[in-house]
Structures are given as structure tokens and as C-alpha cells.
C-alpha positions in Angstrom: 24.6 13.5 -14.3 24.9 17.1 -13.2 20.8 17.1 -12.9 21.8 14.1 -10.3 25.2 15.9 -8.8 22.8 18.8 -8.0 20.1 16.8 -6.2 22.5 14.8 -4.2 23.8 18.4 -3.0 20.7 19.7 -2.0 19.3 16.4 -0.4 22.5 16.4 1.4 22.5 19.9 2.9 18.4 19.6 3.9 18.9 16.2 5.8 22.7 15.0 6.8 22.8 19.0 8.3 19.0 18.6 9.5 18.2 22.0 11.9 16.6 23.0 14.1 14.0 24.7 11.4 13.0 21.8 8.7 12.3 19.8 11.9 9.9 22.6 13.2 8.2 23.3 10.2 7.7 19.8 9.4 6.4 19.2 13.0 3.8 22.3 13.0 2.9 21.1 9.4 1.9 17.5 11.0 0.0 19.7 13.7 -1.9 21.2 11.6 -3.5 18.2 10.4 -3.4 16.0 13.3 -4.7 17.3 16.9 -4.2 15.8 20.3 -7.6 14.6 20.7 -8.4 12.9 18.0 -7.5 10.0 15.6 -3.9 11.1 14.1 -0.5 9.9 12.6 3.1 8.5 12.2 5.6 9.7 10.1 8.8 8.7 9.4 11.5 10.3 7.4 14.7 8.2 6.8 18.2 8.6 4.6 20.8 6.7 4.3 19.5 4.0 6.6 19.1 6.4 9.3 15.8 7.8 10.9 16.0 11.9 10.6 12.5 12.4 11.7 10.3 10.1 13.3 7.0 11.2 15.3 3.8 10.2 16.6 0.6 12.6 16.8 -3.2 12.1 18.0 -4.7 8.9 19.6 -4.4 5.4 18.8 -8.4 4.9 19.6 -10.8 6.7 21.8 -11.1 4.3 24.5 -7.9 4.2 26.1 -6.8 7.8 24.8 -3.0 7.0 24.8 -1.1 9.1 21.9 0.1 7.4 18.9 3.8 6.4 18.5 6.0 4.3 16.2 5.9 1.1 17.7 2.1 0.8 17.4 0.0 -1.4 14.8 -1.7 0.4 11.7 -3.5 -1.3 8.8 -1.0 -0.3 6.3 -3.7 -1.3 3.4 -2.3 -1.1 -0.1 1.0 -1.0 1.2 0.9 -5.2 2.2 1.0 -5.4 -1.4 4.4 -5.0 -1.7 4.9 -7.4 1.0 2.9 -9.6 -1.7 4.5 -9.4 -4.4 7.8 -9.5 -3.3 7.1 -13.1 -1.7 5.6 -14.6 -4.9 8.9 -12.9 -6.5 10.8 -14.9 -4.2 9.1 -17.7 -5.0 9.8 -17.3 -8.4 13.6 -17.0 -7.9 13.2 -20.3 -6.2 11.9 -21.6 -9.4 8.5 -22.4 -7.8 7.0 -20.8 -11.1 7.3 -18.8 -13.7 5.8 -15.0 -14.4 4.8 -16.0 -17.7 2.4 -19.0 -16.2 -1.2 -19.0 -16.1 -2.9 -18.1 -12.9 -5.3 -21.1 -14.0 -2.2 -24.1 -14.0 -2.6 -23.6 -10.3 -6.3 -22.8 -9.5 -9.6 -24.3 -11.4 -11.2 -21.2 -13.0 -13.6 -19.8 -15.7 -11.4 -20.4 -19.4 -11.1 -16.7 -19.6 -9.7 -15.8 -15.9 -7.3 -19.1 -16.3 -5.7 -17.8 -19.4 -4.1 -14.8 -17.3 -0.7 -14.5 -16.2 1.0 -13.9 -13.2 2.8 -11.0 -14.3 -0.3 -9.3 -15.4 -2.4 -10.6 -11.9 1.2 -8.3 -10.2 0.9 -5.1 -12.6 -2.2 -4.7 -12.7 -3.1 -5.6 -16.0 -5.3 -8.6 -16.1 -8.3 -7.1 -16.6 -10.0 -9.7 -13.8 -13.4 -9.0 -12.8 -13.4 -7.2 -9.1 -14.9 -9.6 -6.3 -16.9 -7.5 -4.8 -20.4 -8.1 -6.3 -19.6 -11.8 -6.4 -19.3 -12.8 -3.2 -22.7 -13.4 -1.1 -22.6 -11.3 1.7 -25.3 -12.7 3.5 -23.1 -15.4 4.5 -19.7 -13.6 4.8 -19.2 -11.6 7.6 -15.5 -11.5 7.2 -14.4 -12.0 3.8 -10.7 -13.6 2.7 -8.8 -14.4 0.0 -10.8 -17.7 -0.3 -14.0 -15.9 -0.3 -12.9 -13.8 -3.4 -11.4 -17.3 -4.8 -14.9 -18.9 -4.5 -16.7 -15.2 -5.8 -14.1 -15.2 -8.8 -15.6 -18.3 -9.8 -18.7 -17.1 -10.5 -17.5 -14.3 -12.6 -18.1 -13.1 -15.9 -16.0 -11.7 -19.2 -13.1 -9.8 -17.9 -12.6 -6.1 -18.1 -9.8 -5.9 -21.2 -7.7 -8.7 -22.7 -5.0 -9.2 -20.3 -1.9 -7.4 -21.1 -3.4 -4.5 -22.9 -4.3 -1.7 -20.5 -3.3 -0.8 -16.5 -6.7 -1.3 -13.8 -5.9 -2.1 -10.3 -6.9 -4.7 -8.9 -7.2 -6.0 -5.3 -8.9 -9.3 -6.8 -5.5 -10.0 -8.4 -3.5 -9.8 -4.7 -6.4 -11.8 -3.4 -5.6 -14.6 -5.7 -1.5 -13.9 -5.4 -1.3 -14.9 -1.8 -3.4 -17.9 -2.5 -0.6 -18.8 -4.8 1.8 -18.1 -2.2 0.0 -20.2 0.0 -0.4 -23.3 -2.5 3.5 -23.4 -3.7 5.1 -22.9 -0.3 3.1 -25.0 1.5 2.2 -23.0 4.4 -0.2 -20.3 5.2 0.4 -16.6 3.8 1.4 -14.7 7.1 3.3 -18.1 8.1 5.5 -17.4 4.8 5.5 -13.4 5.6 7.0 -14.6 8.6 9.7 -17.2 7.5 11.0 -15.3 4.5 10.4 -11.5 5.1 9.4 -10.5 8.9 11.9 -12.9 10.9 14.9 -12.3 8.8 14.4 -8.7 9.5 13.7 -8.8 13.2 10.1 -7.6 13.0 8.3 -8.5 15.8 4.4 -8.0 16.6 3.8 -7.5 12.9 0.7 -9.5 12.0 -1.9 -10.3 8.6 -5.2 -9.5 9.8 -7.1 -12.5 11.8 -10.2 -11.8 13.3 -9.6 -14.6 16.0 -6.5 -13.2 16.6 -5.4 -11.0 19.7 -2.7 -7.8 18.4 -1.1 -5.8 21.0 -0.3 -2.1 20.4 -3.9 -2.4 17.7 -4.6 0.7 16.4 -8.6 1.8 15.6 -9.4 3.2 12.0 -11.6 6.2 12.1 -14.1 7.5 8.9 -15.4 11.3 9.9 -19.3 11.6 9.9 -21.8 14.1 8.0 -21.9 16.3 11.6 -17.9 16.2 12.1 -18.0 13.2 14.5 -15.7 10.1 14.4 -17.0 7.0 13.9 -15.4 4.0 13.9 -14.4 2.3 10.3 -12.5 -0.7 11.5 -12.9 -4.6 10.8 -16.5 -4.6 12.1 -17.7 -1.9 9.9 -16.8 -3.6 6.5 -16.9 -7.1 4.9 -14.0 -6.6 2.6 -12.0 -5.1 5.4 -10.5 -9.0 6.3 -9.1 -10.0 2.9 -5.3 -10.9 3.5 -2.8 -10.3 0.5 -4.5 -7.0 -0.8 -4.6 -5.0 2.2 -4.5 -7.2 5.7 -1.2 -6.4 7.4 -0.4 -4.6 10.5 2.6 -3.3 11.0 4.2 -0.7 13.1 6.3 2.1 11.8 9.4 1.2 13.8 9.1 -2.1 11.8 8.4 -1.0 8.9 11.5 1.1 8.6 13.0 -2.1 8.7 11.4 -3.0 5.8 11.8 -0.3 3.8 15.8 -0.7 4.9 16.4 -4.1 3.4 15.1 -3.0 0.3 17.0 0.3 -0.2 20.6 -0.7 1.2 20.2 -3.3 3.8 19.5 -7.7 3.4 17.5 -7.6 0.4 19.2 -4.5 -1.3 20.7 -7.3 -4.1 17.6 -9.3 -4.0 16.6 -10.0 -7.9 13.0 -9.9 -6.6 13.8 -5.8 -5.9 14.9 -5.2 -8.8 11.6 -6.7 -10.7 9.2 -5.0 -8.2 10.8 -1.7 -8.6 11.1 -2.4 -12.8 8.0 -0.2 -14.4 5.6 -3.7 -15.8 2.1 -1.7 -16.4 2.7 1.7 -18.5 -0.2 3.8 -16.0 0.4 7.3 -18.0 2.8 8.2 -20.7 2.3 12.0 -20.1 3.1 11.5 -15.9 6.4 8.8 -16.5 4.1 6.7 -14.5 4.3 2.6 -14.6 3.2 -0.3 -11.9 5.8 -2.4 -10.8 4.7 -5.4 -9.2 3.4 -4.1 -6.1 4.8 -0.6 -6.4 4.3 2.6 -8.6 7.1 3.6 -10.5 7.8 7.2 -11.6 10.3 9.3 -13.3 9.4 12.1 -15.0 12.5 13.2 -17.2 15.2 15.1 -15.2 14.4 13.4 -11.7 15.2 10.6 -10.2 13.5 7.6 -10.6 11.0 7.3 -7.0 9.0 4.4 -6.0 5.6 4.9 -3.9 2.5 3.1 -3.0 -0.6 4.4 -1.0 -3.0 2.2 1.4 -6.9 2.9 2.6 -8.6 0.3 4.3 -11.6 1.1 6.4 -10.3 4.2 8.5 -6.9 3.5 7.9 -4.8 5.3 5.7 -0.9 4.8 4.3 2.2 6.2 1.9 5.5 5.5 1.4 7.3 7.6 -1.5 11.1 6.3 -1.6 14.0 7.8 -4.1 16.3 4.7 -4.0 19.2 6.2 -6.0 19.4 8.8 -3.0 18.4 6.5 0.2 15.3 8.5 1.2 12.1 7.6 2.0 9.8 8.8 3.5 6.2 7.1 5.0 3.0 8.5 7.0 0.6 5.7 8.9 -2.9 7.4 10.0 -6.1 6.1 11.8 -8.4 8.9 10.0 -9.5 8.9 6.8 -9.8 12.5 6.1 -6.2 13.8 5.6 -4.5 13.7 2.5 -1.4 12.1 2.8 -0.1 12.3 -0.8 -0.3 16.0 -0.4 1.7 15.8 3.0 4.5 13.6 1.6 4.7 16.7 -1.5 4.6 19.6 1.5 7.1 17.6 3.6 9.5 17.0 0.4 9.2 20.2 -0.3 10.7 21.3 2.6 13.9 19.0 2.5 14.1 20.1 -1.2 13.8 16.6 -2.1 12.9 16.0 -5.8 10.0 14.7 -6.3 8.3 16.8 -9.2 5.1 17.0 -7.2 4.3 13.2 -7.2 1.0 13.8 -6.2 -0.3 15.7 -9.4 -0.1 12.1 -11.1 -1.5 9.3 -8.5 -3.4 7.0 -9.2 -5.6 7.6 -6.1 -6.6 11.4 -7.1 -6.7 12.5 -10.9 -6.3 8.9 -12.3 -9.7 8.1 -10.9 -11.6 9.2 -13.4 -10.0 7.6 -16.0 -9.9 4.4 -14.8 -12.3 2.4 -12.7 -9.5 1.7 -10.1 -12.2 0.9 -7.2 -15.2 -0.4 -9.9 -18.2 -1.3 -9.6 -18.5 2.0 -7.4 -17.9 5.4 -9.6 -20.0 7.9 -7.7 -17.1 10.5 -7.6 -14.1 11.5 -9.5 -12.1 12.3 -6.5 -11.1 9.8 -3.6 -12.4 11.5 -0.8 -14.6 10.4 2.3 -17.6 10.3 0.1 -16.1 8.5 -1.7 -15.0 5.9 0.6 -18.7 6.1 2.0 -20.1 5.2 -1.7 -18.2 2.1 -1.2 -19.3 1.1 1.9 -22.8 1.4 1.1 -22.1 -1.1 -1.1 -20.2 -3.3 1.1 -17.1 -2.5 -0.3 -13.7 -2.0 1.3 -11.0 0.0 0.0 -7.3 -1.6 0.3 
């Protein structure tokens, strides 16, 4: 409790009596990564349902040149599947099904894949076989989540018996808002919309559609051999298009929304919270770190228990890193793929004194890599990097 006392202290002093100088030093430290003329960034600092620091930097594409700001559409990647799994969660409450069932009382699948449950398909732990070499590129230009449903099919033995051991999985999400789809009835952004983006007041957020016009689109960047952007958006990747793993846009302003309801605002009591947020998947003993459903949980002892996800898709890059029990979160959108956001989010904590026990050193992005296939079949490099990005996309694949 005094651990706790002291924290809210020192959270209180950095942001409630916010000067002049964190404000500059987080600005320059944002300028240092992100210039005018290129691809760049949002961030977004908020406590106690309040926005303390919110700016734009860089270009939202190279063809019309206009600079970045919060009300614009990223590809938030990894970060839709929180969005996911909180709507199946809902669903659940509704007592559509239960997290104990079989993904295969709902979908026709090999014996082995059928047997998994939904609780393992939203921790990570059902061992499914990834999608990627399954599906037959030559006749998918623009794959979704009934592409992967149809590759799945054709899979073999799975990874590890489901339940015993943490490997993430976009195949999973794939196959979560398919079951989203087939118990509400309605499509999976129609649901987003109904149950999550209209009773917040989002407008202009989107799933990705490649028929479909967004305003306020923001490009996705990768940086070439010779220091040159390049463009790394939908056109550049097949896997780029799938919905529940990684296909929202979403604009910062909006997303604050989000991030409100479930900290203190509409769905602050929502039982669905309180299971997403729940460590489900034991990631590392050593780090304190679990999978939620849809989020990574960690709490080292001492600290307070913070929730965080990242998102990469294409050229798009994402993090949110939230201490509920003190109201703070904050989360960076960028259209370039080279900038390390984790370490960003440590640098900017850092400065508000905000505990967070370097929450970088254990995600599951950098030193977890090499321990677990998170982005299999692909495992060029130990480090999630450009190259390794590239590796992927020489194989067709698309990180989300």
C-alpha cells in the first residue's frame, strides 16, 4: 500500500502539475524520432480521463504532404484485437456461448483444430497452425478472415496441445471474428459498430475494406536498403486485409475514447473488462508477464498491475501501455516502421516518473522472439526489426 501511496504521489506531481518542462522534453524526444518531412506519429498521453499531451508529427503520406494529427486514420494492427476480444466477451455475457466451448461446435474443422477452445483461440494458447502457408496466394490478392477459415482447413497437427504453452496467434483472431460474425448475426465491423464504436461516439472509425473509401487514410511506410521510403500499405501485402487480427482504422482522438470507457468511463464495470484485463496465458514467470484476452498483462512485484498491447501491420506501427489502478495511459500511432515505439512509451514514462519497471525489457515483440515462434513460419532474426518485417514479406506474410 505505501509502494502504491508513493506512486500515486509521484504520478500526481509529474501530470495533474504538468510544466512547462515534461511537455518540452517529451516534445523534442518525439522530434528526434519523427521529422517534418517524412512519415511520422501521434501520441497521446491521458490521466484521469483527461488528455495531458496530445500531438501530431511528420506526414500522413507523401502525396498530399499535410502533417499528421489526432483525428486522422492509422492501421492500429494488433491493437484491433482488443477490439476483438472484447466483442466475443460481450457476446459471451449475452450467453451467446461459453469460453469453455469448442471453436469446432460452430465451424466444420480438422478433429484436432475443433477440439480447441475459445479461451485458448483468446490467450493465445491453442497451439493452431498459422495461415499463412495455407492459403493459395495465387488466387488471393486480398486475404480475410474467410480466406484463413478456408486455409485453416487444410491444415495439419497443431503446434502444442491446446492449453499447455503461450504462441500468438493471429490465425486465432481470424477465426474469433468469424465467430462474432456467426452468433450476432451481422458482419464483424457492423457489430464493432453497434456494440463498441456507436455507443462511444466514434465516428469515421472503420475495419479495413478494400472497396471501401476512408477519409483522413493514413499511408504505412517500410524504409528501403538506400534510406528511401517505400510504401508498405494494403497493396504491398496479401495478409495486410485480414479483419479481426489487425484491420481497424482508427484515429487517435477516437481511440482515447476507447481507451476511456474501459478505464473509468461506459464500460469501466463491464464483466468483459475485467476478463480481458485477467492474466489467461502465463507468457514468462521471471517478467510477471500473462495474455489476457486481447491484452498483455504485467506486474512485476512492487508495481502496479499495467496493461499493453503493440500493432505492426504493413508500415504501420502501434502501442498502448495503460496503468488502470492510476488512470494513465499512454498510446503512439506511426506510419513508419522503423521507430521503436516500446522504447518511446519507457523514455516518455520515464519522464512523468510513471512506474512501469521498464516494460519494454519483457515484450513479447523484442526478447520473447526468440523463444517463441510468435510470427512462425518466418524465424530469420531474433529481433523484430525492418529485416525482419522484410523476411516476412518475402514470404507473403503480414505482420498484425
Amino acid at each position: 500500500m505505501q509502494i502504491r501511496l508513493l506512486f500515486l504521489m509521484f504520478l500526481c506531481f509529474s501530470l495533474n502539475c504538468f510544466s512547462q518542462l515534461p511537455v518540452n522534453r517529451i516534445d523534442s524526444l518525439m522530434k528526434s524520432r519523427y521529422v517534418p518531412n517524412a512519415p511520422g506519429a501521434v501520441i497521446a498521453i491521458q490521466q484521469h480521463d483527461k488528455i495531458v499531451f496530445e500531438k501530431g508529427y511528420g506526414l500522413v503520406d507523401f502525396v498530399t504532404g499535410k502533417t499528421i494529427t489526432a483525428d486522422d486514420n492509422f492501421n492500429i494492427g494488433s491493437l484491433t484485437k482488443q477490439f476483438t476480444a472484447f466483442a466475443l466477451l460481450e457476446l459471451y455475457e449475452q450467453g451467446k456461448l461459453s469460453l469453455t466451448d469448442t471453436i469446432g461446435k460452430f465451424f466444420t474443422l480438422p478433429a484436432a483444430i475443433a477440439s480447441i477452445r475459445i479461451i485458448q483461440l483468446l490467450s493465445h494458447s491453442s497451439g493452431i497452425p498459422d495461415h499463412y502457408e495455407l492459403t493459395d496466394t495465387n488466387k488471393v490478392k486480398h486475404a480475410t478472415d474467410k480466406d484463413v477459415l478456408d486455409a485453416i482447413r487444410r491444415a495439419g497437427p497443431l503446434y502444442f496441445s491446446p492449453g499447455t504453452h503461450y504462441r500468438y496467434s493471429n490465425t486465432a483472431y481470424c477465426l474469433l471474428g468469424l465467430l462474432i460474425e456467426k452468433l450476432s448475426a451481422t458482419t464483424y465491423p457492423v457489430f464493432l459498430q453497434q456494440q463498441i464504436f456507436g455507443p462511444l461516439g466514434i465516428t469515421g472509425a472503420s475495419v479495413f475494406n478494400i472497396h471501401q473509401h476512408l477519409p483522413n487514410r493514413v499511408t504505412g511506410y517500410d524504409v528501403a536498403k538506400d534510406g528511401k521510403f517505400v510504401n508498405a500499405d494494403a497493396e504491398e501485402s496479401i495478409f495486410f486485409s485480414t479483419e479481426a487480427d489487425g484491420g481497424i482504422y482508427i484515429s487517435m482522438n477516437n481511440y482515447l475514447k476507447w481507451c476511456s470507457a474501459l478505464e473509468s468511463g461506459k464500460f469501466s464495470a463491464s464483466r468483459a473488462v475485467r476478463i480481458a484485463w485477467h492474466g489467461q496465458t502465463c507468457v514468462d514467470t521471471l517478467h510477471a508477464l500473462w495474455y489476457g484476452c486481447g491484452w498483455f498483462i504485467y506486474q512485476p512485484p512492487g508495481f502496479p498491475k499495467s496493461v499493453y498491447h503493440t500493432g505492426s501491420n504493413g508500415g504501420f506501427r502501434s502501442v498502448v501501455f495503460m496503468i488502470p489502478s492510476l488512470d494513465y495511459c499512454i498510446s503512439i500511432f506511426s506510419n513508419r516502421s522503423d521507430i521503436d515505439l516500446e522504447e518511446l512509451v519507457s523514455r516518455v514514462n520515464a519522464i512523468l516518473s510513471v512506474p512501469d519497471n521498464s516494460f519494454i525489457k519483457s515484450s513479447p515483440l523484442e526478447s520473447f522472439i526468440q523463444h517463441w515462434p510468435i510470427f512462425a513460419p518466418c524465424k530469420e532474426t531474433s529481433s523484430y526489426s525492418t529485416l525482419f518485417k522484410k523476411n516476412l514479406n518475402a514470404k507473403g506474410t503480414a505482420l498484425n
